[in-house]
TORKOL-4160 file (C-alpha; in steps of 0.2 Angstrom, whole numbers, padded with zeros to 4 digits, m for minus):
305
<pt num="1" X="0067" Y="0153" Z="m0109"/>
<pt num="2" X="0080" Y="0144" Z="m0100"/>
<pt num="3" X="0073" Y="0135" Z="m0084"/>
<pt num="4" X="0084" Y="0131" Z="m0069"/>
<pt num="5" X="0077" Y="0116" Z="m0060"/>
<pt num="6" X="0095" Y="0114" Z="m0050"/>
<pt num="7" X="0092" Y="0113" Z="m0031"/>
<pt num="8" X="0104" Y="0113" Z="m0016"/>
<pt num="9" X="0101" Y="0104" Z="0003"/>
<pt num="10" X="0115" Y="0109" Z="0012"/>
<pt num="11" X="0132" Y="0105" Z="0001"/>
<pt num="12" X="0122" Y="0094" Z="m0008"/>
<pt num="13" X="0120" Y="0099" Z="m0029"/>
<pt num="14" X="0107" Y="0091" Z="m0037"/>
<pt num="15" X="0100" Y="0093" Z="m0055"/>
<pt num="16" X="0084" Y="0092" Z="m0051"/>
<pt num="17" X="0072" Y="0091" Z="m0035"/>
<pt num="18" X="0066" Y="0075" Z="m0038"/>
<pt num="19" X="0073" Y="0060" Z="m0028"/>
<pt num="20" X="0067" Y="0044" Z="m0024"/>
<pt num="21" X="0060" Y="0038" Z="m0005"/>
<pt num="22" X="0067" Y="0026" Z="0006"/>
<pt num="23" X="0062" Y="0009" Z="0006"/>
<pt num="24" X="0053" Y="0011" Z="m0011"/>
<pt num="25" X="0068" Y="0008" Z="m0023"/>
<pt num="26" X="0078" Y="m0003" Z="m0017"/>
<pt num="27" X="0096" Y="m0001" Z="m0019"/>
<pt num="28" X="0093" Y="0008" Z="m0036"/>
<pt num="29" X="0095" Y="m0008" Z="m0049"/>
<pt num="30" X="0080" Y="m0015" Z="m0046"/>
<pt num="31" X="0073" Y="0000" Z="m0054"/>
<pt num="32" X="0087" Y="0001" Z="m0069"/>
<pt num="33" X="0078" Y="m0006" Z="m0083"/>
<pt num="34" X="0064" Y="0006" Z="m0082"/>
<pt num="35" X="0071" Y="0021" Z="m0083"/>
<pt num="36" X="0087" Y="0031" Z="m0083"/>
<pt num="37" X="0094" Y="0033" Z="m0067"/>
<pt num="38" X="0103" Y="0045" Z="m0070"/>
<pt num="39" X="0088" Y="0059" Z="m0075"/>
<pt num="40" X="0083" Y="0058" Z="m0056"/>
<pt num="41" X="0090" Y="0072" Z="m0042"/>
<pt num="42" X="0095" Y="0059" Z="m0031"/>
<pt num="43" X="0093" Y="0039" Z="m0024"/>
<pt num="44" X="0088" Y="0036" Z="m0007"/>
<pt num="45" X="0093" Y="0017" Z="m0005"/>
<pt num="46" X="0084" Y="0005" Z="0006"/>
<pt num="47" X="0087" Y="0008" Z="0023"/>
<pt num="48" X="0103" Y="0001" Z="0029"/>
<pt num="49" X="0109" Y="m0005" Z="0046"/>
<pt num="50" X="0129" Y="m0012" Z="0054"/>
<pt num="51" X="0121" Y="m0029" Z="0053"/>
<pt num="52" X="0112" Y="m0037" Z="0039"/>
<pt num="53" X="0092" Y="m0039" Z="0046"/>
<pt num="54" X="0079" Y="m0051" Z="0041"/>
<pt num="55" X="0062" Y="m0040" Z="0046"/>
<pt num="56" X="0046" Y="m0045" Z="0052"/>
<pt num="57" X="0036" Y="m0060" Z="0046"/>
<pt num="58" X="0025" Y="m0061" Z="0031"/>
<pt num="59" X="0011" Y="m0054" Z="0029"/>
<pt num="60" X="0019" Y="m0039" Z="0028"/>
<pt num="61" X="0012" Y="m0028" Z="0016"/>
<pt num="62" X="m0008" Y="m0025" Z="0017"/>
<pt num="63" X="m0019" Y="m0012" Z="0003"/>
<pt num="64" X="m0027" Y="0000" Z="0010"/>
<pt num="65" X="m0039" Y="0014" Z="0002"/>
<pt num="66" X="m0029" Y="0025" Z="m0005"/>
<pt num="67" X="m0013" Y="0019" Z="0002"/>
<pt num="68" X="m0006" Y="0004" Z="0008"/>
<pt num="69" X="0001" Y="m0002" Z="0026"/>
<pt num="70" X="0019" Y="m0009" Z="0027"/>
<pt num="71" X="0027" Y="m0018" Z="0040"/>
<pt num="72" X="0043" Y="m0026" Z="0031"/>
<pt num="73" X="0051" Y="m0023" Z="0045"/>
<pt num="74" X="0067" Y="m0014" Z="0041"/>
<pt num="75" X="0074" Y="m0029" Z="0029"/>
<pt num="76" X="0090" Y="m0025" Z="0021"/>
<pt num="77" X="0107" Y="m0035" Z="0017"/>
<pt num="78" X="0118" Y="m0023" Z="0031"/>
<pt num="79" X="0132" Y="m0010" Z="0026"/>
<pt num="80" X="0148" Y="m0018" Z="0023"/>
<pt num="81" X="0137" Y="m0029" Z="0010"/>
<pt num="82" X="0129" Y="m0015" Z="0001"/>
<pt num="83" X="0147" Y="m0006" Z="0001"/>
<pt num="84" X="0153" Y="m0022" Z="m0006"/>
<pt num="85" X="0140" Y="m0027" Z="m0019"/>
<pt num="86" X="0128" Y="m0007" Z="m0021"/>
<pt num="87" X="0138" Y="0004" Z="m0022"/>
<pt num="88" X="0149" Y="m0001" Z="m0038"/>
<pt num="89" X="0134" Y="m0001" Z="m0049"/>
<pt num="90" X="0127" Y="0014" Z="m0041"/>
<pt num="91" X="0143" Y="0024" Z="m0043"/>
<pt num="92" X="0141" Y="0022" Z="m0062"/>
<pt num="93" X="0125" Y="0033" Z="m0064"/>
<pt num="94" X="0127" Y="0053" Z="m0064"/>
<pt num="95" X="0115" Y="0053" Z="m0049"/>
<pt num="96" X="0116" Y="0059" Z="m0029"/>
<pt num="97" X="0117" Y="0044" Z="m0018"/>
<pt num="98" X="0108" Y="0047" Z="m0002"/>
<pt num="99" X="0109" Y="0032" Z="0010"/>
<pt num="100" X="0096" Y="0029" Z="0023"/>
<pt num="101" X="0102" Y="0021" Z="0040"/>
<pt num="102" X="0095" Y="0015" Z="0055"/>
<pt num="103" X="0102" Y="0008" Z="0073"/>
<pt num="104" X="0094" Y="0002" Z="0089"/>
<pt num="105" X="0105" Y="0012" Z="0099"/>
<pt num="106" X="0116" Y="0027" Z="0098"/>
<pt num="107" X="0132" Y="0019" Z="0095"/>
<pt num="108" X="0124" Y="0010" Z="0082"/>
<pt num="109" X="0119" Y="0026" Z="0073"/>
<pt num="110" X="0138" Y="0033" Z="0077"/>
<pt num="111" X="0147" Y="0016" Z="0070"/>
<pt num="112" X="0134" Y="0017" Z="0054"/>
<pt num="113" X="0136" Y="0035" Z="0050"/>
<pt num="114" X="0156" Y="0033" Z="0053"/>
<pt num="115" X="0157" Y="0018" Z="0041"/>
<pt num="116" X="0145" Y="0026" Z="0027"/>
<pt num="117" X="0157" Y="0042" Z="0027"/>
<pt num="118" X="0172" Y="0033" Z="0023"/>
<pt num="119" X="0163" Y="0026" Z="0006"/>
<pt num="120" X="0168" Y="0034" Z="m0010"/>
<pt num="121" X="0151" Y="0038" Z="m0021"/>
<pt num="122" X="0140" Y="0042" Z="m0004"/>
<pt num="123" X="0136" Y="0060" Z="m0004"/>
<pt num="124" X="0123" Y="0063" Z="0009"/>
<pt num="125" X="0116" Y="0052" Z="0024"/>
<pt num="126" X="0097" Y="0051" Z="0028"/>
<pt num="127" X="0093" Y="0046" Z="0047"/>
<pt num="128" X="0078" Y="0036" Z="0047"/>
<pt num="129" X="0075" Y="0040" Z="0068"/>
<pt num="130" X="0058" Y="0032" Z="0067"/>
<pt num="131" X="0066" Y="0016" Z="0076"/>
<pt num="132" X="0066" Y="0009" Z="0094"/>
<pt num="133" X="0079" Y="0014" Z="0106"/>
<pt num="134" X="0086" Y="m0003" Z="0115"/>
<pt num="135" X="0093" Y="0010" Z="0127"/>
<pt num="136" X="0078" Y="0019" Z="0133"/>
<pt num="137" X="0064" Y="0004" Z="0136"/>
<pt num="138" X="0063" Y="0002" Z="0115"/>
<pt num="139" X="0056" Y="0020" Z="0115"/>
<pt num="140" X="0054" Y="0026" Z="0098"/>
<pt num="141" X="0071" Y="0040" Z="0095"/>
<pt num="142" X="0061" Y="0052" Z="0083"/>
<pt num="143" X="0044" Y="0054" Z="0095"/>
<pt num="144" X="0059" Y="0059" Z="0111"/>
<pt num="145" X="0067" Y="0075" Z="0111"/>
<pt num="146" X="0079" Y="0074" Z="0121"/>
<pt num="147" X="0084" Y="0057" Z="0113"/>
<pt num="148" X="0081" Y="0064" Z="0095"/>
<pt num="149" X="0094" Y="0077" Z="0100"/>
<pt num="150" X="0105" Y="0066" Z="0106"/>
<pt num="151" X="0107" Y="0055" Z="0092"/>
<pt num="152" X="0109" Y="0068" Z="0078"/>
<pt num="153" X="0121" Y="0077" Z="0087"/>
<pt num="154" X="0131" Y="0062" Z="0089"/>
<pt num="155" X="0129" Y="0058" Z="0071"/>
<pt num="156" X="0133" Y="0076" Z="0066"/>
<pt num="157" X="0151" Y="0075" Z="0073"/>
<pt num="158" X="0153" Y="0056" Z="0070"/>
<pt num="159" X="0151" Y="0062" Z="0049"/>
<pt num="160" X="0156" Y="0075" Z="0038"/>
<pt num="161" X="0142" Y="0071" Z="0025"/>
<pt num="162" X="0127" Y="0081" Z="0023"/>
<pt num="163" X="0114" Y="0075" Z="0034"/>
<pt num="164" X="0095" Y="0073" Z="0033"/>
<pt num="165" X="0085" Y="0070" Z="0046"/>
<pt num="166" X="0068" Y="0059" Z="0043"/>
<pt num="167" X="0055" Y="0065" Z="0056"/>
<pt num="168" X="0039" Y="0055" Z="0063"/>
<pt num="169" X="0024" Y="0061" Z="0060"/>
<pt num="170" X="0018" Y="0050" Z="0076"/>
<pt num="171" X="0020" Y="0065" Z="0087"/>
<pt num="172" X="0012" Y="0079" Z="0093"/>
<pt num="173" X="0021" Y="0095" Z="0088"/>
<pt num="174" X="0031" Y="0091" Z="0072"/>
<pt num="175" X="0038" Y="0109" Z="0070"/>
<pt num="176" X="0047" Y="0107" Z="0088"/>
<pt num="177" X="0054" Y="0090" Z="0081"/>
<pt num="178" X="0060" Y="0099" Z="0069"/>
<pt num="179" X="0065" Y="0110" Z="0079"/>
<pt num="180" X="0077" Y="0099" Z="0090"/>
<pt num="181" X="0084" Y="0092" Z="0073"/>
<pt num="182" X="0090" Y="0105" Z="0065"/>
<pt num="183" X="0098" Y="0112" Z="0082"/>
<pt num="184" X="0106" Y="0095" Z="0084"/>
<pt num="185" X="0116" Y="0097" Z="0068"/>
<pt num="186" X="0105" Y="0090" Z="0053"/>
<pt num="187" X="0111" Y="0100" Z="0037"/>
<pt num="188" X="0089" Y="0094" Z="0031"/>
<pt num="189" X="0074" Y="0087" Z="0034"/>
<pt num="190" X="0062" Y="0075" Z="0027"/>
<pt num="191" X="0045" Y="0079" Z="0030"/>
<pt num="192" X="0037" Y="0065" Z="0032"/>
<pt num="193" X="0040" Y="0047" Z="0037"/>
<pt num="194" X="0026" Y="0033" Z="0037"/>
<pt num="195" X="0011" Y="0037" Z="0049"/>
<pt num="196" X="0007" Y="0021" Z="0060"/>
<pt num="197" X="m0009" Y="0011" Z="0055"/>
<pt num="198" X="m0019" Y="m0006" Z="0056"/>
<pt num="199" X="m0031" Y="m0014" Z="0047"/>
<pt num="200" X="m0040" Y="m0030" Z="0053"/>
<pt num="201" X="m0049" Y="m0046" Z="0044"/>
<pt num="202" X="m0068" Y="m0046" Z="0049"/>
<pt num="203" X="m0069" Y="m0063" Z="0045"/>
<pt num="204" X="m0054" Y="m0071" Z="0054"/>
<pt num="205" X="m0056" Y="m0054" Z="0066"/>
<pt num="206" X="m0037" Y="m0053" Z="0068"/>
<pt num="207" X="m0023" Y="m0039" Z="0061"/>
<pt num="208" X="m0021" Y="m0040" Z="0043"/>
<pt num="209" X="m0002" Y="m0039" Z="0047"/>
<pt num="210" X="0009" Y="m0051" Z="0055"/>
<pt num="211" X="0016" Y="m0037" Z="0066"/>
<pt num="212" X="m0002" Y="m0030" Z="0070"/>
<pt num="213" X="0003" Y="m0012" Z="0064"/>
<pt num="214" X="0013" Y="m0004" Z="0049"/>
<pt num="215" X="0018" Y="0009" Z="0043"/>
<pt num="216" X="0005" Y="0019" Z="0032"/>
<pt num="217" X="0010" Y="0029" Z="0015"/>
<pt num="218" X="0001" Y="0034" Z="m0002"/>
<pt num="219" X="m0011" Y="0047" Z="m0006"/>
<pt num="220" X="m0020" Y="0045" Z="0010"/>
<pt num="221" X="m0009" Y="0054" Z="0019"/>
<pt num="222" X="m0003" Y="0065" Z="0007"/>
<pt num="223" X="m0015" Y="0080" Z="0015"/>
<pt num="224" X="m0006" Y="0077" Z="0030"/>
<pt num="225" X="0011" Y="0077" Z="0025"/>
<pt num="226" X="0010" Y="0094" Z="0014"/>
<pt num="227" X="0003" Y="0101" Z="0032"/>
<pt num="228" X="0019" Y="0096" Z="0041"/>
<pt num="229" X="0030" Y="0103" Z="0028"/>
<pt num="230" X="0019" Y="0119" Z="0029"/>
<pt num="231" X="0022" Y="0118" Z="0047"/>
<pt num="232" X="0040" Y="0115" Z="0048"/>
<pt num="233" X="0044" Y="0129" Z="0033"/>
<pt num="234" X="0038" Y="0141" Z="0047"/>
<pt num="235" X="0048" Y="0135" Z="0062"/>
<pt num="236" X="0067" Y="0131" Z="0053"/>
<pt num="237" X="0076" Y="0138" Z="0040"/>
<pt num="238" X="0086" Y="0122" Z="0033"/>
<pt num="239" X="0078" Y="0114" Z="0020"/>
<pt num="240" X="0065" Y="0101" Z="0017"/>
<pt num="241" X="0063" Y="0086" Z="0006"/>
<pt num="242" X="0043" Y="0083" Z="0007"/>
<pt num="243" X="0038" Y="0065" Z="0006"/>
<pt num="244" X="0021" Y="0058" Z="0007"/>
<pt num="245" X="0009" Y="0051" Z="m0006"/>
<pt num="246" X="0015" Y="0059" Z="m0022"/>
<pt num="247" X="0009" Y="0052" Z="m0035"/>
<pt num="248" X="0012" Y="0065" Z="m0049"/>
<pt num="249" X="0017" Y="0082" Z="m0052"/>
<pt num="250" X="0003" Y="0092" Z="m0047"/>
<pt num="251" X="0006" Y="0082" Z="m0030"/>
<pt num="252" X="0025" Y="0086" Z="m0029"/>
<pt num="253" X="0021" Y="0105" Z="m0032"/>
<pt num="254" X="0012" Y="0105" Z="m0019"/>
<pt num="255" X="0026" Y="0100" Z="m0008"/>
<pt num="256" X="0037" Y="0113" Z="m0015"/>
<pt num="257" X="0023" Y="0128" Z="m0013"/>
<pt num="258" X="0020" Y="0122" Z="0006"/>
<pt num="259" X="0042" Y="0124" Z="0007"/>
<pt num="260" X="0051" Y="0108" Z="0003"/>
<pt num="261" X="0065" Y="0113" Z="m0006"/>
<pt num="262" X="0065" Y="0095" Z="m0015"/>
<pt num="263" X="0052" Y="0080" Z="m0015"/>
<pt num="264" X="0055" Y="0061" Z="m0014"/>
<pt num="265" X="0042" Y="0049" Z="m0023"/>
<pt num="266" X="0036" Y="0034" Z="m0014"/>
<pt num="267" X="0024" Y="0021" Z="m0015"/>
<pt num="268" X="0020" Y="0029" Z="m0032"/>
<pt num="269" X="0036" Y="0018" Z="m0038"/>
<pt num="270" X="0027" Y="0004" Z="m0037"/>
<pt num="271" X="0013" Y="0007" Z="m0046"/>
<pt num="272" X="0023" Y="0014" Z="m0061"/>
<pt num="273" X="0042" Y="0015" Z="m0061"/>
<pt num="274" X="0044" Y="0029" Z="m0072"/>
<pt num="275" X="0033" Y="0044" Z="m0062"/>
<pt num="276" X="0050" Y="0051" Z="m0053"/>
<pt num="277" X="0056" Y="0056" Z="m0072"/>
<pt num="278" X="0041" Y="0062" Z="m0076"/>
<pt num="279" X="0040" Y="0073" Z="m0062"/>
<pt num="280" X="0054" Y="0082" Z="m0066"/>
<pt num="281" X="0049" Y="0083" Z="m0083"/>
<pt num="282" X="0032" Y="0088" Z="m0076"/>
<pt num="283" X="0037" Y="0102" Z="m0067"/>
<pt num="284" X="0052" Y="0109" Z="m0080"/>
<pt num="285" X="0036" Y="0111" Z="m0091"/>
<pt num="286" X="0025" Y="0119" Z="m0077"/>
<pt num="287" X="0038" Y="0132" Z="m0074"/>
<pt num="288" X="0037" Y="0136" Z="m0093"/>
<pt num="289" X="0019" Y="0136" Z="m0095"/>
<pt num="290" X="0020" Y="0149" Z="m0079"/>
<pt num="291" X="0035" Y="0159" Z="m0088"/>
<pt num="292" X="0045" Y="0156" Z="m0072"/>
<pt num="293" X="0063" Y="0153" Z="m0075"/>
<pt num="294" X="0070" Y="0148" Z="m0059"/>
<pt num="295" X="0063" Y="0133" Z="m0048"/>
<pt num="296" X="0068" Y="0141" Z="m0032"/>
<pt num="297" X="0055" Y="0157" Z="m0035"/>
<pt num="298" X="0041" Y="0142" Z="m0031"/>
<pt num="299" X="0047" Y="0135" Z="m0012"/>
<pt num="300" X="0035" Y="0140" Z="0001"/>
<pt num="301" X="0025" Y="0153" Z="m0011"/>
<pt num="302" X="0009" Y="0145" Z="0000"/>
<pt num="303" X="0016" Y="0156" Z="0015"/>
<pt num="304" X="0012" Y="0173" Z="0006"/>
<pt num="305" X="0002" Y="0185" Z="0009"/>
């Protein structure tokens, strides 16, 4: 039996559903020795901003049960550089490259999105909107409506590029999020970004983390994030990359049953660099065990009565 494992987000063709998360690859070559790049859906690079950006000082990454807290602090080497030095190597693997971005303020999103489109070799934009916006008192632009809305619809027209939308799970109703987002112009959504934690020292009774708080992401939110999807699969009809503690393929079918259309493996790469390919090898052979043909039959099968 043949088995179609081919997905599509947007304009976006991918071989498979499998693609890597944000901030949990790099820019693709630190990963190159482990594993053929080219067997994964996609790479989403390090988030990117106009300007090159140190982050937040060390300690910046704390274990936690389950999971692990970060608060790196958006680090990354800027656009022009990554354009200059990335995307060559990147553009040599038969791969999707998806590349994160991140500004302080609206224009910054606009110049970011404008300069990313012009690059040969890019073929989608993800939005990380889970930043502070200078321009409204260092509000965060993913927890705001009205602010969310503006800045993807600024985006949409600033970039032809299909464009993915990274929600929060800091707020109270992410299926309204969604909502606004996909109203505002994204093309997809990935469901979901880091949720904020701490952890403190008993002994020195001060925050693990220089910053105080970080992001938190592994298996511990995992039951959270396959809820959000399952929420969002219900309120909009573009489609959803689930993200949020996969560590193996039972954990990214999940995903898919609840209504992502795709999944993007995370903090798992750390642990062992190899699980995206064998993800997708995973789930080709789950669709043959199950005599299913076609990957898409699976998305949002949770929601039936």
């Amino acid at each position: 039996m043949s088995i179609d494992i081919s997905v599509r987000i947007g304009d976006l063709e991918l071989k498979n559903p499998v693609m890597t998360a944000s901030g949990t690859f790099g820019y693709g070559e630190e990963y190159a020795e482990f594993l053929d790049l080219s067997r994964l859906g996609a790479i989403v690079v390090k988030g990117l901003s106009l300007n090159p950006k140190e982050g937040n000082p060390p300690p910046r990454i704390v274990e936690t049960a389950s999971g692990m807290l970060n608060a790196i602090g958006l680090q990354n080497i800027g656009i022009e550089r990554f354009i200059r030095e990335k995307v060559p190597f990147l553009k040599t693997y038969d791969t999707k490259i998806i590349v994160n971005f991140f500004g302080d303020s609206v224009n910054e999103y606009v110049a970011a999105a404008e300069r990313l489109s012009s690059v040969h070799g890019i073929h989608a934009l993800e939005m990380n909107v889970s930043c502070p916006n200078k321009q409204a008192g260092w509000s965060i632009f993913g927890t705001d409506p009205l602010v969310m809305s503006q800045v993807v619809g600024a985006v949409r027209k600033a970039s032809g590029l299909p464009l993915i939308v990274k929600l929060s799970p800091n707020v109270t109703d992410i299926a309204h999020m969604a909502k606004v987002a996909a109203d505002a112009g994204a093309d997809a959504l990935s469901v979901i970004n880091t949720l904020t934690g701490m952890a403190i020292d008993i002994r020195t009774r001060r925050p693990k983390l220089a910053n105080r708080t970080g992001g938190l992401s592994g298996p511990a939110i995992k039951p959270v994030a396959v809820r959000m999807v399952y929420d969002v699969y219900k309120a909009v009809k573009i489609p959803i990359i689930g993200v949020g503690g996969i560590m193996n393929t039972e954990d990214a079918l999940e995903f898919i049953l609840a209504g992502a259309s795709a999944v993007a493996v995370g903090t798992a790469n750390f642990i062992r660099p190899t699980v995206s390919v064998e993800i997708i090898d995973g789930i080709a052979a789950f669709l043959a065990q199950e005599h299913i043909s076609s990957f898409h039959s699976l998305r949002g099968t949770a929601h039936e009565s």
